[in-house]
N, C-alpha and C positions, 0 to 999 in steps of 0.2 A: 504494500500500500504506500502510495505519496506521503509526504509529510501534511495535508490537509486530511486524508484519511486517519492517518493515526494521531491527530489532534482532534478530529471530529468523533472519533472512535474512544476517548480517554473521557472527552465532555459525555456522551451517553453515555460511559459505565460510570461516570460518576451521578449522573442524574438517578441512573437507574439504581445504584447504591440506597440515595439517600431520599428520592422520591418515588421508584416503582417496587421495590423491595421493601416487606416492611421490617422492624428496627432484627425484629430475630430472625430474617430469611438473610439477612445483612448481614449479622453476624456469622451466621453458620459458613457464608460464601466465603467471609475474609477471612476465618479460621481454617478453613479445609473441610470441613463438616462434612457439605455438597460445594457443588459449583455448578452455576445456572451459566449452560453454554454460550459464548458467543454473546456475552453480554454488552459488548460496545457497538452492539446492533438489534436492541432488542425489538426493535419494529418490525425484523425484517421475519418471516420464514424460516426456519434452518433448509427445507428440500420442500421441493413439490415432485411429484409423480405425475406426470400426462398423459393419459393414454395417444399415440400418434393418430389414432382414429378423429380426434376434436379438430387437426390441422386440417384435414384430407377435404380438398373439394373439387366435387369429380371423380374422374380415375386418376390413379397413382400413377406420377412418372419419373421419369431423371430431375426435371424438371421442379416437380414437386417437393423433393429431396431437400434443392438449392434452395426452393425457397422457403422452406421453413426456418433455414437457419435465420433470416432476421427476425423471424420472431420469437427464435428461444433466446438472440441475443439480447432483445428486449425483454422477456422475463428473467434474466439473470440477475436486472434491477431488483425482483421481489424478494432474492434468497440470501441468505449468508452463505448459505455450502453451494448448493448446486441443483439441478434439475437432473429428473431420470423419465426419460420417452422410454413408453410402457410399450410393448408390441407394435413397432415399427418397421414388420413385415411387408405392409405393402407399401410400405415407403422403398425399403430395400432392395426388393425382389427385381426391381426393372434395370439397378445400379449393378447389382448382382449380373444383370448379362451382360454388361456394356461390356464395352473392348477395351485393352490396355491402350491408357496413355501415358509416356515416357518409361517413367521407374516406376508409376500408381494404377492400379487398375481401377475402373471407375468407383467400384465400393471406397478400394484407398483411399482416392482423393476428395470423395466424398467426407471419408470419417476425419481427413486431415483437416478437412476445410471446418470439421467441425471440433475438432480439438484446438486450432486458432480460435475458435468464437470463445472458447469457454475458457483459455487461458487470456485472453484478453480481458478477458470480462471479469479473471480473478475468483472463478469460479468450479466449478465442474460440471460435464455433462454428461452423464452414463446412459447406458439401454438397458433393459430389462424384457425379458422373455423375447428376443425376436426371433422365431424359430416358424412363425405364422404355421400354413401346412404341411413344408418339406422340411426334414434338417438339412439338406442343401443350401439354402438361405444361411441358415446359421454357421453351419463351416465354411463357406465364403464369408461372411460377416469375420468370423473367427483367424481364420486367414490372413482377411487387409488387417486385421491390428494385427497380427505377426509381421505384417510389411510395414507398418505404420511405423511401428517401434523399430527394426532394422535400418528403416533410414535415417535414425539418429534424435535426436533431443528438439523437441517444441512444444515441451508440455506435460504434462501428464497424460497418459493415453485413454482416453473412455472405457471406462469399466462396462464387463456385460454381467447384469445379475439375471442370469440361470436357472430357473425349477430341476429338482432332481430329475422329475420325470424324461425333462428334455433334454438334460444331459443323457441321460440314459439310452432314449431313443437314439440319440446321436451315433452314441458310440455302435450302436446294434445295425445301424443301419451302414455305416464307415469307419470299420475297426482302424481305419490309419489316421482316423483323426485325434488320436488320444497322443501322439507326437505335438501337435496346437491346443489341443487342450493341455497340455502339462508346461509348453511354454507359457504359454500365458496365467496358468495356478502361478509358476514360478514368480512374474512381476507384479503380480496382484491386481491382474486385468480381467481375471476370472474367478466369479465368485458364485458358488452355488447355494441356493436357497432350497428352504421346505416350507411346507403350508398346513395346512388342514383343509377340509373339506368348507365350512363356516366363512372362511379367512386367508387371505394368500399374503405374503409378501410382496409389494411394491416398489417400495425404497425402503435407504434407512430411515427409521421409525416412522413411517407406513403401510398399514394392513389393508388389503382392500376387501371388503364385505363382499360376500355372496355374488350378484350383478351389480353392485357399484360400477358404474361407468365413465365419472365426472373425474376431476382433477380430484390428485388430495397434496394436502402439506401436512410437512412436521414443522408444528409452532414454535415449540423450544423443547428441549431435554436439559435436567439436573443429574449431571456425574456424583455419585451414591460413593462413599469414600470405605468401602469395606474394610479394606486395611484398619483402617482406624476402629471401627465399629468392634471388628475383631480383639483387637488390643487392648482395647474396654471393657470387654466383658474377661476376658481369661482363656488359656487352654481347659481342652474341654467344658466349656462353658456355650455352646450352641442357644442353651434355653434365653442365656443373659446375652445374647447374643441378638436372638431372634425380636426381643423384646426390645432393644434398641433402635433394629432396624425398622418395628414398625413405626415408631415416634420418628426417625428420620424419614420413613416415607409418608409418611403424613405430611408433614411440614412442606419436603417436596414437590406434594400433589397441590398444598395451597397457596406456594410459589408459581408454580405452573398456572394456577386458574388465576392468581390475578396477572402474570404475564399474557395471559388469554384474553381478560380483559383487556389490559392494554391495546394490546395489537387488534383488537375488534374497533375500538376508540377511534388507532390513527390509522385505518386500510387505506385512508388517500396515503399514506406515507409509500404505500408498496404497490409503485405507480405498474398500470400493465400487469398483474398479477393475476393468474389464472384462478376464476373461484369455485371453489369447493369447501368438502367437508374437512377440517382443521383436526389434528390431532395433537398428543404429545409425548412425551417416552424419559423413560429414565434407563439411564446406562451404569454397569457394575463399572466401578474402577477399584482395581486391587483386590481382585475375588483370587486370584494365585494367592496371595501374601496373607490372605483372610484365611483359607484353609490353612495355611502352613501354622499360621499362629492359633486356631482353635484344633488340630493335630496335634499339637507339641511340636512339631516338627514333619507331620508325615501328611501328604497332598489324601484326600477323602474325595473320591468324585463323586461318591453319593449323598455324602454333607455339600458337597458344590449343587448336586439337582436338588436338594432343602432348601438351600438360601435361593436359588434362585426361581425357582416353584413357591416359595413365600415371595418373595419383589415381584413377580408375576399379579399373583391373587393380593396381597396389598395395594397394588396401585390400580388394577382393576377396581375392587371395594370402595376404596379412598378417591376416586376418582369419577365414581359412579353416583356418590352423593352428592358431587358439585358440579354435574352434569358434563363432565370434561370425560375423553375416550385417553387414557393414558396406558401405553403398555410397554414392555421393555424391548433395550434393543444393544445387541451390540457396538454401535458404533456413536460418534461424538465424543470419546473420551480419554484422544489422546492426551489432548494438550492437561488435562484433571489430573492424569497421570502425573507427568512431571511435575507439576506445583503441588500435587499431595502427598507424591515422593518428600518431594525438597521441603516441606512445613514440617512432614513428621519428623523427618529426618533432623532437621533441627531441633526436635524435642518439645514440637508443639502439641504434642498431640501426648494422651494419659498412655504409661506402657507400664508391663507388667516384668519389671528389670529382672527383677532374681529369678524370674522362673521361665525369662522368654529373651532374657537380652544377647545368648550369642544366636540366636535364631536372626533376630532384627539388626544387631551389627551384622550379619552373613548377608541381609535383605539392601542394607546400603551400600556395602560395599558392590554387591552384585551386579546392581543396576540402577540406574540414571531414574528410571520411569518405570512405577509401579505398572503391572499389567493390567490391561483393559478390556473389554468385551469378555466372550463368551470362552476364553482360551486359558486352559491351564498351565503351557509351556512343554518344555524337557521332553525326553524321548519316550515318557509315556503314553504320547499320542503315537506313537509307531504304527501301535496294532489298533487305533484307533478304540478298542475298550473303554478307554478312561476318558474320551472324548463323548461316546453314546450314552456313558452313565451318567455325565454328567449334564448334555442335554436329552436327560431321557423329559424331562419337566417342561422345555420350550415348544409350546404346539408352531410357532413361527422362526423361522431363522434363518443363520446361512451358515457356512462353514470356508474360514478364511485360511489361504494356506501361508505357508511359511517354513520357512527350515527345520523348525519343532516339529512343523508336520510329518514331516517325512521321517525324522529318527533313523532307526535301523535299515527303512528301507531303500537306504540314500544308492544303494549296489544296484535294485532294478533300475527297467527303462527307463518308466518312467514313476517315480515314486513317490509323489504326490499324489497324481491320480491312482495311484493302488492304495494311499493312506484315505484318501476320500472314500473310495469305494469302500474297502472296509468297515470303514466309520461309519456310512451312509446305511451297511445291511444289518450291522449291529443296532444302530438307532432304531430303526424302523421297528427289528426285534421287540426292543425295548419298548419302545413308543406301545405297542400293541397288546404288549404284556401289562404294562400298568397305567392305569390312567393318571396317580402322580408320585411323588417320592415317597418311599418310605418315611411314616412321621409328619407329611405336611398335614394330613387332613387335621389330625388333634391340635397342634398345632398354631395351623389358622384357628380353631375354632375356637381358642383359650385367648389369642391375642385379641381375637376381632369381634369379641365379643361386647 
Protein backbone atom coordinates (compact mmCIF):
# COMPACT_ATOMS: atom_id res chain seq x y z
CA UNK A 1 0.00 0.00 0.00
CA UNK A 2 1.07 3.83 -0.68
CA UNK A 3 1.88 5.83 2.08
CA UNK A 4 -1.92 7.56 1.82
CA UNK A 5 -3.17 3.98 2.34
CA UNK A 6 -1.38 3.14 5.34
CA UNK A 7 -2.02 6.60 6.92
CA UNK A 8 -5.74 6.07 5.96
CA UNK A 9 -5.42 2.54 7.16
CA UNK A 10 -3.82 3.57 10.85
CA UNK A 11 -6.83 6.54 11.16
CA UNK A 12 -9.64 3.59 10.65
CA UNK A 13 -8.01 1.18 13.18
CA UNK A 14 -7.83 3.70 15.36
CA UNK A 15 -11.52 4.86 14.87
CA UNK A 16 -12.51 1.47 15.00
CA UNK A 17 -10.59 0.93 18.37
CA UNK A 18 -12.04 3.47 20.09
CA UNK A 19 -15.46 4.12 18.32
CA UNK A 20 -16.66 0.80 16.49
CA UNK A 21 -15.28 -1.76 19.00
CA UNK A 22 -16.62 -1.46 22.36
CA UNK A 23 -14.21 -0.79 25.53
CA UNK A 24 -14.00 -4.97 26.12
CA UNK A 25 -13.83 -6.12 22.31
CA UNK A 26 -10.96 -3.31 22.50
CA UNK A 27 -9.26 -4.60 24.95
CA UNK A 28 -9.37 -8.39 24.02
CA UNK A 29 -7.91 -7.05 20.40
CA UNK A 30 -4.84 -5.03 21.82
CA UNK A 31 -4.06 -7.94 24.31
CA UNK A 32 -4.13 -10.99 21.93
CA UNK A 33 -7.32 -12.36 23.23
CA UNK A 34 -9.00 -12.20 19.59
CA UNK A 35 -8.08 -10.17 16.67
CA UNK A 36 -10.94 -8.73 14.53
CA UNK A 37 -9.25 -9.18 10.99
CA UNK A 38 -8.26 -6.56 8.64
CA UNK A 39 -9.23 -3.88 10.85
CA UNK A 40 -7.82 -0.68 9.07
CA UNK A 41 -10.61 -1.52 6.68
CA UNK A 42 -13.52 -2.30 8.46
CA UNK A 43 -16.02 -1.10 5.88
CA UNK A 44 -14.86 -3.17 3.59
CA UNK A 45 -15.84 -7.08 2.93
CA UNK A 46 -13.15 -9.51 3.66
CA UNK A 47 -14.34 -11.85 0.10
CA UNK A 48 -17.20 -12.08 -1.84
CA UNK A 49 -18.15 -15.23 -3.85
CA UNK A 50 -19.87 -14.61 -7.49
CA UNK A 51 -21.21 -17.08 -9.04
CA UNK A 52 -19.93 -16.26 -13.07
CA UNK A 53 -23.59 -17.09 -14.15
CA UNK A 54 -24.76 -13.08 -12.69
CA UNK A 55 -21.95 -11.78 -15.57
CA UNK A 56 -23.01 -13.94 -18.48
CA UNK A 57 -25.23 -12.17 -21.13
CA UNK A 58 -26.03 -14.01 -23.80
CA UNK A 59 -23.87 -16.89 -24.99
CA UNK A 60 -20.58 -17.24 -23.60
CA UNK A 61 -17.48 -16.27 -25.58
CA UNK A 62 -13.63 -15.38 -25.66
CA UNK A 63 -15.04 -12.22 -25.67
CA UNK A 64 -17.20 -12.44 -22.66
CA UNK A 65 -14.12 -13.69 -20.66
CA UNK A 66 -12.23 -10.17 -21.52
CA UNK A 67 -14.97 -8.44 -20.57
CA UNK A 68 -15.64 -9.30 -17.25
CA UNK A 69 -12.56 -8.57 -16.19
CA UNK A 70 -13.56 -4.73 -15.68
CA UNK A 71 -16.00 -5.54 -13.79
CA UNK A 72 -14.38 -7.62 -11.08
CA UNK A 73 -11.65 -4.99 -11.28
CA UNK A 74 -14.32 -2.70 -10.07
CA UNK A 75 -15.55 -4.97 -7.21
CA UNK A 76 -12.07 -5.25 -5.86
CA UNK A 77 -13.12 -1.68 -4.40
CA UNK A 78 -15.74 -3.71 -2.20
CA UNK A 79 -13.15 -6.35 -0.57
CA UNK A 80 -10.14 -6.40 1.63
CA UNK A 81 -8.92 -9.83 0.45
CA UNK A 82 -10.35 -10.70 -2.65
CA UNK A 83 -13.07 -12.17 -4.82
CA UNK A 84 -13.75 -15.86 -6.00
CA UNK A 85 -15.80 -16.53 -9.59
CA UNK A 86 -17.89 -19.46 -8.58
CA UNK A 87 -18.25 -21.99 -11.63
CA UNK A 88 -16.99 -20.18 -14.57
CA UNK A 89 -17.22 -23.00 -16.89
CA UNK A 90 -18.99 -21.25 -19.43
CA UNK A 91 -16.82 -18.56 -19.34
CA UNK A 92 -13.92 -20.89 -19.95
CA UNK A 93 -14.96 -23.43 -22.11
CA UNK A 94 -14.68 -21.23 -25.43
CA UNK A 95 -10.98 -19.95 -24.10
CA UNK A 96 -10.20 -23.52 -23.50
CA UNK A 97 -10.23 -24.10 -27.40
CA UNK A 98 -8.72 -21.09 -28.79
CA UNK A 99 -5.38 -21.54 -30.23
CA UNK A 100 -1.96 -20.72 -28.91
CA UNK A 101 -0.61 -17.27 -28.94
CA UNK A 102 3.09 -16.67 -28.46
CA UNK A 103 4.27 -18.48 -25.20
CA UNK A 104 0.16 -18.29 -23.69
CA UNK A 105 -2.55 -20.29 -24.82
CA UNK A 106 -5.68 -18.48 -24.96
CA UNK A 107 -6.85 -19.87 -21.28
CA UNK A 108 -3.18 -18.59 -20.33
CA UNK A 109 -3.58 -15.22 -21.27
CA UNK A 110 -6.66 -15.03 -20.30
CA UNK A 111 -5.83 -16.12 -16.59
CA UNK A 112 -2.70 -13.75 -16.81
CA UNK A 113 -4.73 -10.82 -17.94
CA UNK A 114 -6.58 -11.72 -14.93
CA UNK A 115 -3.96 -12.19 -12.25
CA UNK A 116 -2.79 -8.39 -13.60
CA UNK A 117 -6.27 -7.18 -12.58
CA UNK A 118 -6.08 -8.49 -9.06
CA UNK A 119 -2.51 -7.74 -8.40
CA UNK A 120 -3.04 -4.34 -9.28
CA UNK A 121 -5.96 -3.82 -7.42
CA UNK A 122 -3.83 -5.29 -4.31
CA UNK A 123 -6.14 -7.93 -4.04
CA UNK A 124 -6.89 -11.59 -5.01
CA UNK A 125 -8.97 -13.36 -7.45
CA UNK A 126 -9.49 -17.06 -7.32
CA UNK A 127 -12.01 -19.66 -9.06
CA UNK A 128 -13.96 -22.20 -7.43
CA UNK A 129 -15.59 -25.31 -8.89
CA UNK A 130 -14.82 -24.68 -12.63
CA UNK A 131 -15.14 -28.16 -13.87
CA UNK A 132 -18.92 -27.15 -15.48
CA UNK A 133 -19.78 -30.78 -17.41
CA UNK A 134 -16.27 -32.01 -18.68
CA UNK A 135 -13.10 -32.32 -16.52
CA UNK A 136 -11.49 -31.32 -19.73
CA UNK A 137 -12.23 -27.78 -18.93
CA UNK A 138 -10.75 -28.16 -15.66
CA UNK A 139 -7.28 -29.74 -16.73
CA UNK A 140 -6.88 -27.14 -19.38
CA UNK A 141 -7.89 -24.48 -16.61
CA UNK A 142 -5.23 -26.54 -14.52
CA UNK A 143 -2.72 -26.46 -17.09
CA UNK A 144 -2.46 -22.57 -18.12
CA UNK A 145 -1.67 -21.93 -14.36
CA UNK A 146 1.00 -24.48 -14.76
CA UNK A 147 2.01 -22.09 -17.70
CA UNK A 148 1.12 -19.18 -15.86
CA UNK A 149 3.60 -19.79 -13.17
CA UNK A 150 6.42 -21.20 -15.52
CA UNK A 151 6.66 -18.00 -17.19
CA UNK A 152 7.92 -16.31 -14.00
CA UNK A 153 6.75 -13.70 -11.29
CA UNK A 154 3.56 -11.15 -11.78
CA UNK A 155 1.71 -11.80 -8.84
CA UNK A 156 0.24 -14.25 -7.17
CA UNK A 157 -1.38 -16.98 -9.36
CA UNK A 158 -5.38 -17.44 -8.89
CA UNK A 159 -6.13 -20.20 -6.69
CA UNK A 160 -8.74 -22.99 -7.87
CA UNK A 161 -10.97 -24.02 -4.94
CA UNK A 162 -11.96 -27.71 -5.85
CA UNK A 163 -14.88 -30.05 -4.55
CA UNK A 164 -13.40 -33.49 -3.68
CA UNK A 165 -15.86 -34.93 -5.96
CA UNK A 166 -14.27 -33.01 -8.90
CA UNK A 167 -11.15 -33.67 -8.20
CA UNK A 168 -11.88 -37.17 -8.08
CA UNK A 169 -13.62 -37.29 -11.32
CA UNK A 170 -10.78 -35.64 -12.78
CA UNK A 171 -8.30 -37.88 -11.90
CA UNK A 172 -10.64 -41.15 -13.04
CA UNK A 173 -11.23 -39.78 -16.15
CA UNK A 174 -7.20 -38.43 -16.96
CA UNK A 175 -4.83 -40.54 -14.68
CA UNK A 176 -1.94 -38.12 -16.19
CA UNK A 177 -3.33 -35.23 -14.64
CA UNK A 178 -2.21 -35.97 -11.19
CA UNK A 179 1.58 -34.75 -12.51
CA UNK A 180 -0.67 -30.79 -12.54
CA UNK A 181 -2.52 -31.53 -9.86
CA UNK A 182 0.44 -32.04 -7.53
CA UNK A 183 2.22 -29.04 -9.15
CA UNK A 184 0.01 -26.97 -8.23
CA UNK A 185 -0.95 -28.75 -4.32
CA UNK A 186 2.88 -27.91 -4.31
CA UNK A 187 2.47 -23.76 -4.70
CA UNK A 188 -0.67 -23.47 -3.07
CA UNK A 189 -2.74 -22.87 -6.32
CA UNK A 190 -4.78 -25.81 -5.55
CA UNK A 191 -6.98 -26.24 -2.95
CA UNK A 192 -9.57 -28.89 -2.35
CA UNK A 193 -12.65 -28.46 -0.44
CA UNK A 194 -15.60 -30.74 1.03
CA UNK A 195 -19.22 -29.96 1.80
CA UNK A 196 -22.29 -31.51 2.91
CA UNK A 197 -25.37 -32.01 1.24
CA UNK A 198 -27.35 -28.69 3.26
CA UNK A 199 -24.16 -26.45 2.55
CA UNK A 200 -21.00 -26.21 0.11
CA UNK A 201 -18.06 -24.24 0.23
CA UNK A 202 -17.80 -21.10 -1.62
CA UNK A 203 -14.93 -19.01 -0.48
CA UNK A 204 -13.01 -18.51 2.41
CA UNK A 205 -15.79 -18.02 5.08
CA UNK A 206 -18.45 -18.62 2.60
CA UNK A 207 -21.02 -21.41 2.66
CA UNK A 208 -23.57 -21.57 0.03
CA UNK A 209 -27.03 -22.98 1.15
CA UNK A 210 -28.89 -25.40 -0.78
CA UNK A 211 -30.00 -23.36 -4.27
CA UNK A 212 -28.55 -20.10 -3.03
CA UNK A 213 -27.65 -18.51 -6.22
CA UNK A 214 -26.85 -14.78 -5.45
CA UNK A 215 -23.55 -13.30 -4.51
CA UNK A 216 -22.39 -13.92 -0.83
CA UNK A 217 -19.56 -12.19 1.38
CA UNK A 218 -17.59 -12.76 4.33
CA UNK A 219 -18.09 -9.58 6.57
CA UNK A 220 -15.31 -9.99 8.86
CA UNK A 221 -13.66 -12.96 10.85
CA UNK A 222 -12.14 -12.61 14.73
CA UNK A 223 -8.66 -14.83 14.93
CA UNK A 224 -9.68 -17.03 18.20
CA UNK A 225 -6.02 -17.14 20.13
CA UNK A 226 -6.03 -20.95 21.32
CA UNK A 227 -2.72 -20.94 22.25
CA UNK A 228 -3.50 -18.78 24.91
CA UNK A 229 -6.90 -20.05 25.87
CA UNK A 230 -4.94 -23.21 26.30
CA UNK A 231 -2.29 -21.85 28.73
CA UNK A 232 -5.00 -20.65 30.99
CA UNK A 233 -6.67 -23.23 31.61
CA UNK A 234 -3.65 -26.08 32.21
CA UNK A 235 -2.52 -29.47 30.99
CA UNK A 236 -5.16 -31.74 30.83
CA UNK A 237 -7.58 -29.22 31.67
CA UNK A 238 -9.88 -29.41 28.37
CA UNK A 239 -13.09 -28.95 30.64
CA UNK A 240 -11.35 -25.24 31.83
CA UNK A 241 -10.43 -25.06 28.60
CA UNK A 242 -13.62 -25.42 26.83
CA UNK A 243 -15.39 -23.07 29.39
CA UNK A 244 -13.06 -20.29 28.25
CA UNK A 245 -13.50 -20.69 24.87
CA UNK A 246 -17.09 -20.39 25.05
CA UNK A 247 -16.99 -16.67 26.92
CA UNK A 248 -14.29 -15.88 24.01
CA UNK A 249 -16.66 -16.99 21.42
CA UNK A 250 -19.40 -15.11 22.78
CA UNK A 251 -17.76 -11.84 22.85
CA UNK A 252 -16.47 -12.61 19.31
CA UNK A 253 -19.81 -13.38 17.94
CA UNK A 254 -20.91 -9.66 19.56
CA UNK A 255 -17.93 -8.17 17.91
CA UNK A 256 -18.91 -9.43 14.63
CA UNK A 257 -22.76 -8.22 14.96
CA UNK A 258 -21.93 -4.96 15.70
CA UNK A 259 -19.20 -4.94 12.85
CA UNK A 260 -22.26 -6.03 10.91
CA UNK A 261 -23.87 -3.33 11.86
CA UNK A 262 -21.45 -1.20 10.99
CA UNK A 263 -20.89 -2.05 7.52
CA UNK A 264 -24.94 -2.27 6.87
CA UNK A 265 -24.68 1.62 8.12
CA UNK A 266 -21.81 2.73 5.44
CA UNK A 267 -22.77 0.12 2.19
CA UNK A 268 -22.39 3.53 0.15
CA UNK A 269 -18.65 3.08 1.55
CA UNK A 270 -18.33 -0.21 -0.71
CA UNK A 271 -18.82 1.40 -3.99
CA UNK A 272 -19.82 -1.20 -6.89
CA UNK A 273 -20.29 -4.07 -4.57
CA UNK A 274 -22.14 -7.11 -5.56
CA UNK A 275 -25.37 -7.73 -3.00
CA UNK A 276 -26.10 -10.50 -1.28
CA UNK A 277 -26.54 -12.53 1.76
CA UNK A 278 -23.57 -11.34 4.40
CA UNK A 279 -21.89 -13.71 6.57
CA UNK A 280 -19.01 -14.05 9.03
CA UNK A 281 -16.45 -16.71 10.53
CA UNK A 282 -14.05 -17.16 13.17
CA UNK A 283 -10.61 -18.66 12.52
CA UNK A 284 -8.60 -21.00 15.15
CA UNK A 285 -5.16 -19.50 15.51
CA UNK A 286 -2.61 -21.68 17.41
CA UNK A 287 -4.83 -24.97 17.74
CA UNK A 288 -1.12 -26.86 17.15
CA UNK A 289 0.33 -25.05 20.24
CA UNK A 290 -3.30 -25.48 22.05
CA UNK A 291 -3.06 -29.39 21.83
CA UNK A 292 0.43 -29.57 22.72
CA UNK A 293 -0.10 -27.60 25.81
CA UNK A 294 -3.46 -29.32 27.07
CA UNK A 295 -1.38 -32.97 26.08
CA UNK A 296 1.54 -32.08 28.21
CA UNK A 297 3.29 -32.23 25.42
CA UNK A 298 1.64 -34.95 23.11
CA UNK A 299 -0.52 -33.43 19.77
CA UNK A 300 -4.42 -35.36 20.53
CA UNK A 301 -6.33 -35.19 17.09
CA UNK A 302 -9.25 -36.14 18.65
CA UNK A 303 -9.13 -33.34 21.44
CA UNK A 304 -8.26 -31.03 18.11
CA UNK A 305 -12.04 -32.42 16.59
CA UNK A 306 -13.50 -31.37 20.51
CA UNK A 307 -12.38 -27.96 20.23
CA UNK A 308 -13.01 -27.58 17.01
CA UNK A 309 -16.74 -29.23 16.98
CA UNK A 310 -17.27 -26.99 20.09
CA UNK A 311 -16.04 -23.35 18.00
CA UNK A 312 -18.28 -24.97 15.27
CA UNK A 313 -21.69 -25.35 17.43
CA UNK A 314 -20.61 -22.15 19.80
CA UNK A 315 -20.65 -19.77 17.01
CA UNK A 316 -23.45 -21.35 15.34
CA UNK A 317 -25.72 -20.97 18.81
CA UNK A 318 -24.04 -17.42 19.63
CA UNK A 319 -24.63 -16.22 16.47
CA UNK A 320 -28.02 -17.43 15.81
CA UNK A 321 -29.53 -15.23 18.79
CA UNK A 322 -28.22 -12.14 17.14
CA UNK A 323 -29.53 -13.03 13.95
CA UNK A 324 -25.96 -13.19 12.21
CA UNK A 325 -24.90 -16.79 10.18
CA UNK A 326 -21.22 -17.09 11.73
CA UNK A 327 -19.23 -20.35 11.06
CA UNK A 328 -15.62 -21.32 11.19
CA UNK A 329 -13.09 -21.37 8.71
CA UNK A 330 -9.64 -21.84 8.11
CA UNK A 331 -8.39 -19.07 6.70
CA UNK A 332 -7.65 -15.14 7.63
CA UNK A 333 -5.39 -16.00 10.36
CA UNK A 334 -2.14 -15.56 9.36
CA UNK A 335 -1.14 -12.23 10.15
CA UNK A 336 -3.06 -13.23 14.22
CA UNK A 337 -0.41 -15.72 14.11
CA UNK A 338 2.43 -13.74 14.28
CA UNK A 339 1.23 -10.92 16.69
CA UNK A 340 -0.15 -13.75 19.12
CA UNK A 341 3.11 -15.51 18.76
CA UNK A 342 5.12 -12.31 19.59
CA UNK A 343 2.58 -10.90 22.73
CA UNK A 344 2.79 -14.38 24.23
CA UNK A 345 5.94 -14.70 23.71
CA UNK A 346 6.80 -11.70 25.53
CA UNK A 347 4.82 -12.82 28.44
CA UNK A 348 1.80 -11.29 27.87
CA UNK A 349 -0.21 -13.76 28.19
CA UNK A 350 -1.07 -16.17 31.81
CA UNK A 351 1.20 -19.58 31.53
CA UNK A 352 1.56 -22.21 33.52
CA UNK A 353 5.60 -22.08 34.05
CA UNK A 354 6.50 -25.04 36.34
CA UNK A 355 4.42 -27.47 34.73
CA UNK A 356 4.46 -26.37 30.98
CA UNK A 357 7.50 -23.87 30.56
CA UNK A 358 10.09 -26.17 28.55
CA UNK A 359 7.06 -27.03 26.23
CA UNK A 360 6.41 -23.19 25.60
CA UNK A 361 10.22 -22.12 25.48
CA UNK A 362 10.47 -25.23 22.61
CA UNK A 363 7.16 -23.25 21.10
CA UNK A 364 9.38 -19.89 20.77
CA UNK A 365 12.19 -20.97 19.82
CA UNK A 366 10.58 -23.01 17.09
CA UNK A 367 8.72 -20.71 15.27
CA UNK A 368 8.03 -17.14 14.39
CA UNK A 369 4.17 -17.72 14.00
CA UNK A 370 1.82 -19.79 15.82
CA UNK A 371 -0.18 -22.16 13.53
CA UNK A 372 -3.38 -21.27 11.89
CA UNK A 373 -6.28 -22.88 10.35
CA UNK A 374 -7.24 -26.20 10.26
CA UNK A 375 -3.53 -27.93 10.40
CA UNK A 376 -1.64 -29.77 12.91
CA UNK A 377 1.82 -29.62 11.25
CA UNK A 378 4.82 -32.53 11.48
CA UNK A 379 4.85 -35.71 9.61
CA UNK A 380 1.92 -36.88 11.38
CA UNK A 381 -0.08 -35.94 8.41
CA UNK A 382 1.80 -38.46 6.22
CA UNK A 383 -0.63 -41.12 6.43
CA UNK A 384 -3.16 -38.47 6.77
CA UNK A 385 -4.86 -40.23 10.16
CA UNK A 386 -4.30 -37.48 12.38
CA UNK A 387 -5.60 -35.06 9.66
CA UNK A 388 -9.33 -37.19 9.30
CA UNK A 389 -9.50 -37.33 13.05
CA UNK A 390 -9.02 -34.22 13.54
CA UNK A 391 -11.50 -32.83 10.87
CA UNK A 392 -13.80 -35.60 11.57
CA UNK A 393 -16.19 -32.54 13.34
CA UNK A 394 -15.93 -29.96 10.16
CA UNK A 395 -19.06 -30.60 7.99
CA UNK A 396 -17.29 -27.63 5.44
CA UNK A 397 -13.64 -27.28 4.56
CA UNK A 398 -10.77 -27.79 2.59
CA UNK A 399 -7.48 -29.29 2.82
CA UNK A 400 -4.22 -27.12 2.24
CA UNK A 401 -1.10 -28.69 1.25
CA UNK A 402 2.24 -28.17 2.38
CA UNK A 403 5.58 -29.91 3.05
CA UNK A 404 3.80 -31.22 6.50
CA UNK A 405 1.73 -32.69 4.14
CA UNK A 406 3.60 -34.81 2.43
CA UNK A 407 5.95 -36.22 5.47
CA UNK A 408 7.17 -39.80 4.62
CA UNK A 409 5.69 -39.60 1.51
CA UNK A 410 8.04 -37.13 0.11
CA UNK A 411 9.83 -40.63 -2.18
CA UNK A 412 6.52 -41.19 -4.24
CA UNK A 413 5.57 -39.22 -7.55
CA UNK A 414 3.67 -37.53 -6.45
CA UNK A 415 3.18 -37.05 -2.62
CA UNK A 416 0.86 -34.68 -1.85
CA UNK A 417 -1.77 -35.82 -3.95
CA UNK A 418 -1.38 -39.42 -2.23
CA UNK A 419 -1.24 -37.56 1.20
CA UNK A 420 -4.78 -35.94 0.18
CA UNK A 421 -6.13 -38.90 -1.16
CA UNK A 422 -5.41 -40.75 1.86
CA UNK A 423 -6.79 -38.19 4.13
CA UNK A 424 -9.72 -37.58 1.86
CA UNK A 425 -10.84 -41.70 2.38
CA UNK A 426 -10.14 -41.77 5.95
CA UNK A 427 -12.22 -38.48 6.41
CA UNK A 428 -15.14 -39.56 4.74
CA UNK A 429 -14.77 -42.83 6.93
CA UNK A 430 -14.81 -40.89 9.74
CA UNK A 431 -17.23 -38.25 8.66
CA UNK A 432 -19.98 -41.20 8.32
CA UNK A 433 -19.18 -43.14 11.39
CA UNK A 434 -19.96 -40.21 13.72
CA UNK A 435 -21.97 -37.50 13.51
CA UNK A 436 -19.58 -35.53 16.12
CA UNK A 437 -16.55 -35.82 18.46
CA UNK A 438 -16.31 -37.85 21.16
CA UNK A 439 -17.50 -35.79 24.24
CA UNK A 440 -19.00 -32.64 22.37
CA UNK A 441 -22.44 -33.50 22.62
CA UNK A 442 -22.37 -33.39 26.91
CA UNK A 443 -20.27 -30.83 26.58
CA UNK A 444 -22.13 -28.36 24.44
CA UNK A 445 -24.86 -29.20 26.42
CA UNK A 446 -23.38 -28.07 30.11
CA UNK A 447 -21.61 -24.93 28.45
CA UNK A 448 -24.79 -23.67 26.50
CA UNK A 449 -26.90 -24.03 28.69
Amino acid sequence: AGVEGVIAGEILSRFALDDLLGDAAAERHLAGDFEVCDLARPHLHLVQAIPADLFLRGQPGARAAYELLDQLAALCASVSRGLVLEAPAGLLAPLAKGARADSFSALGGWLAALRAVAHSAGRRIDLASPIGRSPGVLLRTLEALVELDDAGPGGPLPRVFLDRVELRALLVSDPAARGVVERLMSIGALIVTWSRDEERFAAPGCRRRGREQGALACGGTVALNLARVARRAGPWREDLALEHLALLVEESVETLAGLARFQRDHRAARSGEARGRVAYALTPVGLREALRTLGDGELRPQQGARLLGFLSEAARRFSADRGLSVTLTPFFGERAARRFARLDQRGNAPSQQLLFGEIRARDAESSEAYSHGFTLGGVEHASGRAAAELLATVPVGCWTSGEDRAGQLRDTEHPLLVAWERFDSLRVQRREGTSSAPGLGEASATLFQ
